[in-house]
FITOR-58698 format. One record per atom (N, C-alpha, C, O): residue number from 1; atom name; residue in three letters; x, y, z. Coordinates in steps of 0.02 Angstrom, whole numbers, padded with zeros to 5 digits. Example, Ala and Ser with C-alpha at 12.3 -4.5 7.8 and 13.67 -1.06 7.14 Angstrom:
REM FITOR-58698
- pos / site / code / xx / yy / zz
- 1 / N / ALA / 00660 / -00284 / 00390
- 1 / CA / ALA / 00615 / -00225 / 00390
- 1 / C / ALA / 00660 / -00165 / 00390
- 1 / O / ALA / 00712 / -00166 / 00423
- 2 / N / SER / 00642 / -00112 / 00354
- 2 / CA / SER / 00684 / -00053 / 00357
- 2 / C / SER / 00645 / 00002 / 00394
- 2 / O / SER / 00670 / 00057 / 00402
REM end
This chain:
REM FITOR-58698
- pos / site / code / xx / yy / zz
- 1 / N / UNK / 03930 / 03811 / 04402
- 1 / CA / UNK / 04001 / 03810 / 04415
- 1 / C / UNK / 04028 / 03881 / 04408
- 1 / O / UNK / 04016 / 03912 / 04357
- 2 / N / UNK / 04061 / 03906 / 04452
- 2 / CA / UNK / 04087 / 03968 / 04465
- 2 / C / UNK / 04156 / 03971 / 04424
- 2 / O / UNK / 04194 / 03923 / 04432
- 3 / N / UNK / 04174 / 04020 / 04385
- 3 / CA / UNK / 04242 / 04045 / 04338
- 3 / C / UNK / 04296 / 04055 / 04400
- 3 / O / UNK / 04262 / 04085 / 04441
- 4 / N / UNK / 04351 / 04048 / 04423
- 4 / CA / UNK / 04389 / 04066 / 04463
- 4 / C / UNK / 04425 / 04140 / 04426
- 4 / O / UNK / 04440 / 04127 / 04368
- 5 / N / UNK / 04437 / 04192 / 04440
- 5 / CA / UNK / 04499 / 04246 / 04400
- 5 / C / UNK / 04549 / 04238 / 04442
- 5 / O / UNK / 04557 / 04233 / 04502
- 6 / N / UNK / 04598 / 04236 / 04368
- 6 / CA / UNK / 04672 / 04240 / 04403
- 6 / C / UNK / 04684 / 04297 / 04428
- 6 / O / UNK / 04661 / 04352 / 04414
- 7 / N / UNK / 04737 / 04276 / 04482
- 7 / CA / UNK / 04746 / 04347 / 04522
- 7 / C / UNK / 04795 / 04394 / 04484
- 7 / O / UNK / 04829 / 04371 / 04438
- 8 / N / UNK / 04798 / 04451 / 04501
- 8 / CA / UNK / 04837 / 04482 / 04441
- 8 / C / UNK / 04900 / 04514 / 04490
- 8 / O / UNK / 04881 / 04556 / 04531
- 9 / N / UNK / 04975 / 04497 / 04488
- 9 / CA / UNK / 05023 / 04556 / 04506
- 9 / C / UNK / 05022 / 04617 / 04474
- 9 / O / UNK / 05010 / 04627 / 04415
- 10 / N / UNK / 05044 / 04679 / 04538
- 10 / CA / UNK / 05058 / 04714 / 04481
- 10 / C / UNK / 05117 / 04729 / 04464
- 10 / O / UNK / 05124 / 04782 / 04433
- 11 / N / UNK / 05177 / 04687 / 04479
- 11 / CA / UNK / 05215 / 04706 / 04476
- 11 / C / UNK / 05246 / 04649 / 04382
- 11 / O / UNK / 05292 / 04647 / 04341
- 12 / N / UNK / 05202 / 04626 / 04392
- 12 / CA / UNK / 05214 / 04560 / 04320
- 12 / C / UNK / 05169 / 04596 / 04261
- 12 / O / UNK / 05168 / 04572 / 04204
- 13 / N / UNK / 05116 / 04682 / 04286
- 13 / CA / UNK / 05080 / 04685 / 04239
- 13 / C / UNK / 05016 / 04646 / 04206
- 13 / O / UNK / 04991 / 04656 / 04150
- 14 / N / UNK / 05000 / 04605 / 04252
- 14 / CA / UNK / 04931 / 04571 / 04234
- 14 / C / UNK / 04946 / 04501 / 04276
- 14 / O / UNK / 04991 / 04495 / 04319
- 15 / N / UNK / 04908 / 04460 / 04259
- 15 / CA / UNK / 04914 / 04391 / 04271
- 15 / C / UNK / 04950 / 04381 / 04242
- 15 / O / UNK / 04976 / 04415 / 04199
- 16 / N / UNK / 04968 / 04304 / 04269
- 16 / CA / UNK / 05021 / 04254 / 04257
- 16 / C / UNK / 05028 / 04247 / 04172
- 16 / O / UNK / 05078 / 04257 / 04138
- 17 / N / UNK / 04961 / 04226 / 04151
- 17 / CA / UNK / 04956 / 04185 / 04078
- 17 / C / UNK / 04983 / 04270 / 04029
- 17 / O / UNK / 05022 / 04277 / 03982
- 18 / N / UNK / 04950 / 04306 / 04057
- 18 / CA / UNK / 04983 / 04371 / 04010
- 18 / C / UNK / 05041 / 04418 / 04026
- 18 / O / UNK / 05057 / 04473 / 04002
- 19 / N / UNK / 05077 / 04367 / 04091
- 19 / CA / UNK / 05165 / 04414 / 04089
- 19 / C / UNK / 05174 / 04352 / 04044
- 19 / O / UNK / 05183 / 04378 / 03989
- 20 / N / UNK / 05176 / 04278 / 04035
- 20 / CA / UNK / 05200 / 04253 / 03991
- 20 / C / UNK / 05210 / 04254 / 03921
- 20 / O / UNK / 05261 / 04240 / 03891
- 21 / N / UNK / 05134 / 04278 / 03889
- 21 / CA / UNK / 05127 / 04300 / 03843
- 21 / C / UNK / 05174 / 04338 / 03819
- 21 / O / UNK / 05201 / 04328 / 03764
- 22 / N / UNK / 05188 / 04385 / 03859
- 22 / CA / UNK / 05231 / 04476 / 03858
- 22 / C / UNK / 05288 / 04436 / 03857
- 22 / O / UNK / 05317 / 04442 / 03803
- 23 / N / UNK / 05317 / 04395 / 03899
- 23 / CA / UNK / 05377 / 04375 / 03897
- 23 / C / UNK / 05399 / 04356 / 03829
- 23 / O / UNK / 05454 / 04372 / 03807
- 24 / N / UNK / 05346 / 04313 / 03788
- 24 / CA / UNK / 05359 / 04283 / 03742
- 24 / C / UNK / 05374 / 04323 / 03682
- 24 / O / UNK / 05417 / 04310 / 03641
- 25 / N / UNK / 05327 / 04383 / 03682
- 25 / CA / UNK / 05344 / 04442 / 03635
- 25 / C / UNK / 05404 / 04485 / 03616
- 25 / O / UNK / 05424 / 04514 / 03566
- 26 / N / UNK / 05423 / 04478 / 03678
- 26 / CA / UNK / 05481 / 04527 / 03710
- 26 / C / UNK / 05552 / 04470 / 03672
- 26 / O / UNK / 05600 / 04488 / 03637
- 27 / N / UNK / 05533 / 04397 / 03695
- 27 / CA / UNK / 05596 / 04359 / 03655
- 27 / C / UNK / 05600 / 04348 / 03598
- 27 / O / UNK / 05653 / 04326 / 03576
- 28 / N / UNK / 05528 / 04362 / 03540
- 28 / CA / UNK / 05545 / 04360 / 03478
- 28 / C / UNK / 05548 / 04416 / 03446
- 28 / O / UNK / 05546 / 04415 / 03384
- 29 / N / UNK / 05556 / 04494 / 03494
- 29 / CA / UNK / 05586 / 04544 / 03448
- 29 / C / UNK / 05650 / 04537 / 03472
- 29 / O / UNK / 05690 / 04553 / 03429
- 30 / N / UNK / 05676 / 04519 / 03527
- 30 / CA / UNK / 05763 / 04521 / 03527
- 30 / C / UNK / 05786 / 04469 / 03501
- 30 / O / UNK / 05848 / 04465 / 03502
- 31 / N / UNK / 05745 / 04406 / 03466
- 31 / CA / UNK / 05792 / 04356 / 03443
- 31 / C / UNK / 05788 / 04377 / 03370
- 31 / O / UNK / 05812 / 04333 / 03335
- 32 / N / UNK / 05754 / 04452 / 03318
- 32 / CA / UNK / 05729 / 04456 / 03254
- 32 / C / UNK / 05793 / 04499 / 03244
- 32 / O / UNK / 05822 / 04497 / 03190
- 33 / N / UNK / 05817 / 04543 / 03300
- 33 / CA / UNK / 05886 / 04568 / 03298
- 33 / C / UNK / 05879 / 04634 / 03277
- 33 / O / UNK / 05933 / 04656 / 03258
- 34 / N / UNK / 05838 / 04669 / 03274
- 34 / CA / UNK / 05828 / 04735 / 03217
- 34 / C / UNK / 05792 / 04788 / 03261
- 34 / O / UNK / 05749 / 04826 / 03239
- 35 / N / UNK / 05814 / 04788 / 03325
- 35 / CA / UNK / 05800 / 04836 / 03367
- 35 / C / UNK / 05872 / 04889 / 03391
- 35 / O / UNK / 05924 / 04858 / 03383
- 36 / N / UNK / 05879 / 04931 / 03407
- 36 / CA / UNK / 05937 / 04976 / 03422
- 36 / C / UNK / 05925 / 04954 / 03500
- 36 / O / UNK / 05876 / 04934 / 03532
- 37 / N / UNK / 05995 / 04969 / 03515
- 37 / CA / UNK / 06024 / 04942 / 03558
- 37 / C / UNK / 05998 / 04978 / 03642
- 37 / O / UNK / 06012 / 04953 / 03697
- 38 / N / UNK / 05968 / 05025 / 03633
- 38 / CA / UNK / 05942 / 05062 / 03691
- 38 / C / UNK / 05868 / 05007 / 03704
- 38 / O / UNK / 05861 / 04971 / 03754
- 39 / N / UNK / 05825 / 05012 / 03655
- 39 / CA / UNK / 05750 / 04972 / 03651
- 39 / C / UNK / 05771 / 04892 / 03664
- 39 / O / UNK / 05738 / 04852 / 03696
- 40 / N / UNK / 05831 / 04881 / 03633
- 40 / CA / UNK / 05849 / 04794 / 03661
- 40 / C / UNK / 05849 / 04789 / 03736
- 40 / O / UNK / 05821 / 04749 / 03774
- 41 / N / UNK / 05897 / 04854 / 03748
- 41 / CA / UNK / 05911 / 04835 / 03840
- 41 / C / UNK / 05854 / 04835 / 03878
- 41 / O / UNK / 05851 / 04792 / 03922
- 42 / N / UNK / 05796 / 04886 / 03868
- 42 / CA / UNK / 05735 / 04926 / 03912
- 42 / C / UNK / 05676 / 04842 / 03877
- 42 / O / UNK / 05616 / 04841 / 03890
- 43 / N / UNK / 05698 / 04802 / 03849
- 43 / CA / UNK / 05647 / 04766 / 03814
- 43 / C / UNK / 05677 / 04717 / 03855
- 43 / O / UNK / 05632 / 04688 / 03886
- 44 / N / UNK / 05741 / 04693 / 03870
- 44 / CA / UNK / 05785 / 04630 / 03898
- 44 / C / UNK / 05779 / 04643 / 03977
- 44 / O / UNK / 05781 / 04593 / 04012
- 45 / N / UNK / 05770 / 04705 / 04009
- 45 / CA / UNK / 05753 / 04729 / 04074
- 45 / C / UNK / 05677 / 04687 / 04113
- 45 / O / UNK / 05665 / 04648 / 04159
- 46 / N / UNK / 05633 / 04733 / 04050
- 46 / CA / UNK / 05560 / 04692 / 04058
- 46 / C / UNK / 05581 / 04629 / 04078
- 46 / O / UNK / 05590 / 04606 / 04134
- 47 / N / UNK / 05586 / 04602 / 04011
- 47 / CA / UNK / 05596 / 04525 / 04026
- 47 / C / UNK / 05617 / 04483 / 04088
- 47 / O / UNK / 05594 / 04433 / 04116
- 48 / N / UNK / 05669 / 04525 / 04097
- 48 / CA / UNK / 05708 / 04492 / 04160
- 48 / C / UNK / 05664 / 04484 / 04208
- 48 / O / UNK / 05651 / 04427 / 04225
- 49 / N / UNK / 05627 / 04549 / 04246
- 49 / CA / UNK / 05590 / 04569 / 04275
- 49 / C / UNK / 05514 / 04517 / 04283
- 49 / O / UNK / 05497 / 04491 / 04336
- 50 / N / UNK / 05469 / 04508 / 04205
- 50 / CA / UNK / 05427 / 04472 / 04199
- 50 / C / UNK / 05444 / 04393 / 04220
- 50 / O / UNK / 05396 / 04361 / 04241
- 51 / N / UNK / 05519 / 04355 / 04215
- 51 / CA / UNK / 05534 / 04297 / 04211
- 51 / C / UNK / 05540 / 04288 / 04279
- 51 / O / UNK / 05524 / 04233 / 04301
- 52 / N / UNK / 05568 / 04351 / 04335
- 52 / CA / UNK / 05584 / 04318 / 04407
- 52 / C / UNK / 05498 / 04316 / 04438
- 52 / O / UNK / 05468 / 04272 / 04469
- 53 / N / UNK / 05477 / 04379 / 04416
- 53 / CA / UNK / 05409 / 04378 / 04443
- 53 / C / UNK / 05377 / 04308 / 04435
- 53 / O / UNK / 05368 / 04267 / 04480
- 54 / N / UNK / 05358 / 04299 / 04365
- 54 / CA / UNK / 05320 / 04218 / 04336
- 54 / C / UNK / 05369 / 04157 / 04381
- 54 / O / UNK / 05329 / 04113 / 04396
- 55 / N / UNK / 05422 / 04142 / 04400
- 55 / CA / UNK / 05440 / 04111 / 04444
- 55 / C / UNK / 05416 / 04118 / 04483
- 55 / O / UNK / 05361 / 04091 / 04478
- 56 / N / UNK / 05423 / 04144 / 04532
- 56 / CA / UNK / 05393 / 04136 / 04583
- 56 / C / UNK / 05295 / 04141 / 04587
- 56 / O / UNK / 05260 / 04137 / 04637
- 57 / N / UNK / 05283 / 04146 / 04551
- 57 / CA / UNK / 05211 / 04124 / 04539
- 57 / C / UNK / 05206 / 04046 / 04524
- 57 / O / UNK / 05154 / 04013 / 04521
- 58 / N / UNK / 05277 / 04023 / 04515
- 58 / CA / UNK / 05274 / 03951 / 04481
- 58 / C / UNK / 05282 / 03914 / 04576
- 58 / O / UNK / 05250 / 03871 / 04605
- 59 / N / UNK / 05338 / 03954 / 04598
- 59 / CA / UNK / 05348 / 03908 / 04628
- 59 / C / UNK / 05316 / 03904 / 04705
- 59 / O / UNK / 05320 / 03859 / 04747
- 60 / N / UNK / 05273 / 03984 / 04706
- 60 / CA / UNK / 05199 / 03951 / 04749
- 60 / C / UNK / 05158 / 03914 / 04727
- 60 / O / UNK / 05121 / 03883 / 04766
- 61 / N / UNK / 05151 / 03905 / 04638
- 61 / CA / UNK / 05111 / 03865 / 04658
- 61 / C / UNK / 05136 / 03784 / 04657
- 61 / O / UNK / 05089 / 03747 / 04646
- 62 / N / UNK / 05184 / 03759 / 04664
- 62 / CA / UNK / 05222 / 03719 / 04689
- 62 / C / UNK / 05218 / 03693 / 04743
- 62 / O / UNK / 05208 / 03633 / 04746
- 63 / N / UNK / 05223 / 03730 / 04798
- 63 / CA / UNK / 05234 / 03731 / 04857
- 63 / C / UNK / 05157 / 03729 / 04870
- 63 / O / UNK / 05142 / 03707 / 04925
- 64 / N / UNK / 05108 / 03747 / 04834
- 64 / CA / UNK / 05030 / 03737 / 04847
- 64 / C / UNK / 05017 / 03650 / 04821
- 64 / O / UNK / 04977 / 03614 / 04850
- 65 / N / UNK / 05042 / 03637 / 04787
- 65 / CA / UNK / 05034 / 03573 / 04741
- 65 / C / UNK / 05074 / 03511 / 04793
- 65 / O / UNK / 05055 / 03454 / 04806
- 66 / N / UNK / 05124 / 03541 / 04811
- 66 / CA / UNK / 05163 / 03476 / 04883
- 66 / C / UNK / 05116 / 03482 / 04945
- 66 / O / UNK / 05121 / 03441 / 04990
- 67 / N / UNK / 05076 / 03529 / 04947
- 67 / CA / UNK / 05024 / 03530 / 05020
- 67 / C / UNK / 04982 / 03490 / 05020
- 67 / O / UNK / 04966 / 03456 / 05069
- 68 / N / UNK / 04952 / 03489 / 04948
- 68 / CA / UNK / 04899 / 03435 / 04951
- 68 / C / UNK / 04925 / 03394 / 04928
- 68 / O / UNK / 04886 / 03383 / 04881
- 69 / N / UNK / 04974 / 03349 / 04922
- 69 / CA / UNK / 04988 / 03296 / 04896
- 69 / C / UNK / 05039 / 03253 / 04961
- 69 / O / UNK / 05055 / 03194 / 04958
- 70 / N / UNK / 05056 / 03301 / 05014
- 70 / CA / UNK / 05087 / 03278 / 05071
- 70 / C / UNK / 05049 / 03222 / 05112
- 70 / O / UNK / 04989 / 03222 / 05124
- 71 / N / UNK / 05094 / 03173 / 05131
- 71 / CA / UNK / 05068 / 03105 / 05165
- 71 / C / UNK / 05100 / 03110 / 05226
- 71 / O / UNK / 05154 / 03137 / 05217
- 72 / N / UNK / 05089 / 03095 / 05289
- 72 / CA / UNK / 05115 / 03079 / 05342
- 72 / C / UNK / 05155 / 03008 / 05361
- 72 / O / UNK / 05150 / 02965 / 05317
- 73 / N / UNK / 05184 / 02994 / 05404
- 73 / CA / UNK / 05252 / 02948 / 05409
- 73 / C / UNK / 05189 / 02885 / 05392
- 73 / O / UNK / 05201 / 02858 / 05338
- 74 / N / UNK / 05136 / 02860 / 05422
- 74 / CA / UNK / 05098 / 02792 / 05404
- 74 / C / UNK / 05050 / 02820 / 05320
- 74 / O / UNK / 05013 / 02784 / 05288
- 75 / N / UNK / 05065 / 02873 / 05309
- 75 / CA / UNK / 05045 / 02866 / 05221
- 75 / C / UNK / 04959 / 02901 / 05217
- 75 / O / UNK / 04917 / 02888 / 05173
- 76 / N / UNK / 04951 / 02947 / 05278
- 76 / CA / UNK / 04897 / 02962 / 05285
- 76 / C / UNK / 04897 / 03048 / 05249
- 76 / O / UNK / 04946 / 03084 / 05248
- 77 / N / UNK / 04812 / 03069 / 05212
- 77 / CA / UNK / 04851 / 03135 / 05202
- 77 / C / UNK / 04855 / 03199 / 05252
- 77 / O / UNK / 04812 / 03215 / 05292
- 78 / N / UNK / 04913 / 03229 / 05242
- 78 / CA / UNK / 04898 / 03289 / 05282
- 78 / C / UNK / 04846 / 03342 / 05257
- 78 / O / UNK / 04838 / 03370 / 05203
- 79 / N / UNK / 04823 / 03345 / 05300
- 79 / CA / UNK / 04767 / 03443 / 05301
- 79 / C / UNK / 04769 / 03482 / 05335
- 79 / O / UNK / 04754 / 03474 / 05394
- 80 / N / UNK / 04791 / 03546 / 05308
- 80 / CA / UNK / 04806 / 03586 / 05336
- 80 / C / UNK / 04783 / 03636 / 05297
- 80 / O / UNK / 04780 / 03622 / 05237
- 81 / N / UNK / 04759 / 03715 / 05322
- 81 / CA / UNK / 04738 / 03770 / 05263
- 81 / C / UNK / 04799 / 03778 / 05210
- 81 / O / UNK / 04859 / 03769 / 05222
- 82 / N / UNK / 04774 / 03795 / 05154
- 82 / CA / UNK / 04833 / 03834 / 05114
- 82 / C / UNK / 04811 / 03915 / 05135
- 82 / O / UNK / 04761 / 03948 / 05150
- 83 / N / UNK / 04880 / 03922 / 05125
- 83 / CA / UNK / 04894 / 04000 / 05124
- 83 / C / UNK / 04881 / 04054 / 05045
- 83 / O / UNK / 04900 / 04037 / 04989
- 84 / N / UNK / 04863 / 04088 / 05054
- 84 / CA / UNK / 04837 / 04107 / 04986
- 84 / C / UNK / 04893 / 04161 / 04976
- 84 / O / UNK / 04895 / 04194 / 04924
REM end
């Protein structure tokens, strides 16, 4: 059985599972409160940044997940390639 690798953006800084990670880091030093206010903003920027990216990683694969699960009008399935 072959390992699949996740694909990595680079605009998210790695894969999916580790902009989340980062995301997650990033919300428990601004929710600990004890950062100055320049490192909050450049830390709340990231974030922003990591959260639209990881969306839309969510919601191709969404839109990958309704492809194969699509039925035609008598309940048959559709096939068609996915787009990668």
């Amino acid at each position: 059985m072959t390992e699949r690798k996740a694909k990595k953006d680079p605009k998210a800084g790695g894969d999916f599972e580790a902009s989340v990670r980062r995301l997650g880091e990033i919300v428990e030093a601004l929710e600990a409160g004890d950062l100055p206010l320049e490192e909050s903003l450049k830390l709340f920027e990231e974030g922003v940044g990591l959260a639209r990216t990881s969306q839309k990683v969510l919601d191709n694969a969404e839109q990958r997940v309704e492809q194969l699960l699509s039925v035609d009008a008598e309940g048959n399935p559709v096939t068609k390639p996915l787009d990668d």
